[in-house]
C-alpha positions as CSV (number, residue, x, y, z in Angstrom):
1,X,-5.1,-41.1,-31.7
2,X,-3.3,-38.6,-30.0
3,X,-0.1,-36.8,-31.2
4,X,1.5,-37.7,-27.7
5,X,0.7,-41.1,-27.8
6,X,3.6,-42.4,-31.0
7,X,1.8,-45.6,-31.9
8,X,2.1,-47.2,-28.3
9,X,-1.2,-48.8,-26.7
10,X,-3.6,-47.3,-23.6
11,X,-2.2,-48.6,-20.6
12,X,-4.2,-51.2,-18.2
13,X,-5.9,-48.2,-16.1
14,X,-6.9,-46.7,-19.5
15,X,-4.5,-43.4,-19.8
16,X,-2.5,-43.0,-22.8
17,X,1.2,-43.3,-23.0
18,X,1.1,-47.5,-22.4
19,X,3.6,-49.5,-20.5
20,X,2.9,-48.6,-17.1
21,X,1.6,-49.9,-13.6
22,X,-1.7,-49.0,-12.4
23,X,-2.0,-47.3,-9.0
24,X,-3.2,-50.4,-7.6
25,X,0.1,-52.2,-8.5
26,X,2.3,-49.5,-7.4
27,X,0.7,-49.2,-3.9
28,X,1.0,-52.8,-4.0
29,X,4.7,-53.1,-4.7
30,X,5.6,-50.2,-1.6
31,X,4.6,-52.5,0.9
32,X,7.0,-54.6,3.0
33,X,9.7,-56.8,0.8
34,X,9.1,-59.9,2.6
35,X,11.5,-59.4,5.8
36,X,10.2,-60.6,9.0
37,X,10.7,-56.7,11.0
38,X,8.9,-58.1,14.5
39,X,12.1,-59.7,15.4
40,X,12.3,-58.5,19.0
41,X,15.1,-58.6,20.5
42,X,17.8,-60.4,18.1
43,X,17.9,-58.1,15.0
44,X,17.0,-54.9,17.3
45,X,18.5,-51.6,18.0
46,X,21.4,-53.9,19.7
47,X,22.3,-55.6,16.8
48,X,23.0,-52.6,15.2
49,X,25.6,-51.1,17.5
50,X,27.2,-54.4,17.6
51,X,27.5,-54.2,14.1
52,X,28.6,-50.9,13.8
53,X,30.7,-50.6,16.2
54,X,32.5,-47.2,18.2
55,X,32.7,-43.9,15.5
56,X,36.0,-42.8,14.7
57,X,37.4,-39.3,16.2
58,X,39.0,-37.3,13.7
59,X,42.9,-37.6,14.7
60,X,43.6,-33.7,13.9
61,X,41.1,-32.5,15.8
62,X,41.7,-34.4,18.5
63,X,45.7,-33.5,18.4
64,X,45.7,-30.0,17.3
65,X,49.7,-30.5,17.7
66,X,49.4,-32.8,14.3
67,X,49.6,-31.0,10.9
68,X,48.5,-32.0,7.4
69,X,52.1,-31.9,5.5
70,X,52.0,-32.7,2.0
71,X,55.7,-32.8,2.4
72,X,55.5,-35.7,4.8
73,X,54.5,-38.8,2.7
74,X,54.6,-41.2,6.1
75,X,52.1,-39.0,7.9
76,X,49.6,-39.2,4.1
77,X,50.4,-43.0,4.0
78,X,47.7,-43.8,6.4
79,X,45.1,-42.2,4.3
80,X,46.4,-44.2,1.0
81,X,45.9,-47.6,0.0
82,X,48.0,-50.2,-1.7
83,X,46.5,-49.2,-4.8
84,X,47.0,-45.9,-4.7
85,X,43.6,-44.6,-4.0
86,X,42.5,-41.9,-1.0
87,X,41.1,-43.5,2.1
88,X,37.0,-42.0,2.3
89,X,36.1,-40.7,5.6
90,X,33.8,-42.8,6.9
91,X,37.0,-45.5,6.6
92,X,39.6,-43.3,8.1
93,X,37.3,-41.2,10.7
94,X,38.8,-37.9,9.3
95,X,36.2,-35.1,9.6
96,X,35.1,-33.5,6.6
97,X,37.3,-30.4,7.0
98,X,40.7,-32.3,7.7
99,X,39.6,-35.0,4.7
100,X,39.5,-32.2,2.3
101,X,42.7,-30.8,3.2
102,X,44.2,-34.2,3.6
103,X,43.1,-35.1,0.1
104,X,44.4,-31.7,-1.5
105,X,48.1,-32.9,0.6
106,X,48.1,-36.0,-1.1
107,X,47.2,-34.6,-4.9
108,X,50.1,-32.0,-3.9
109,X,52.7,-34.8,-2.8
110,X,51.8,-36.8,-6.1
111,X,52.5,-33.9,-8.2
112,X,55.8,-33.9,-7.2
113,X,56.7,-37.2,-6.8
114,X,56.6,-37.7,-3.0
115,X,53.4,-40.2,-3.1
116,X,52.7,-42.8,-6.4
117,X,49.6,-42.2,-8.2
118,X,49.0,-46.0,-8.7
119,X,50.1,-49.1,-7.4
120,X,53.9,-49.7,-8.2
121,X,54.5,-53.3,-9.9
């Protein structure tokens, strides 16, 4: 036996090391997971822009007027929940720049007290 092996059984395709699925098996299991994908029309490229809808434009760089304020909790209320927890990008259509600088407002305005860090009961 082999000092790699620790006790364990050859494998079905006759390696050592046991446990695992031969190559037949593995090429097997990448194939289609039994979804009809000739659906034409119905479940097309259409569907999916129904579904997805119009992207958001990031609001600051659209208005170049607006500023990120960590002293102005209304303006940073749009980008928190109820709970307490920062809105992701993809929700609020922020741009990556403008969501890192509105999350760095909001950890400012909760340091000092302008914006909760949880959910107030």
């Amino acid at each position: 036996m082999s000092q790699g092996n620790f006790g364990r059984p050859p494998s079905r395709d006759g390696r050592m090391g046991g446990g695992g699925m031969d190559m037949r098996d593995r090429d097997r299991d990448r194939g289609d997971r039994g979804g009809d994908r000739d659906m034409g029309d119905e479940r097309g490229v259409d569907a999916l822009w129904r579904r997805r809808g119009r992207r958001r434009v990031c609001r600051f760089c659209a208005d170049k007027a607006v500023l990120i304020d960590y002293k102005d909790p209304q303006a940073l209320r749009y980008f928190v929940t109820e709970r307490g927890k920062i809105v992701p990008r993809r929700i609020s259509g922020s741009c990556a720049k403008h969501q890192r600088a509105v999350t760095m407002a909001i950890k400012q305005a909760r340091t000092i007290a302008l914006l909760p860090f949880t959910l107030a009961e």
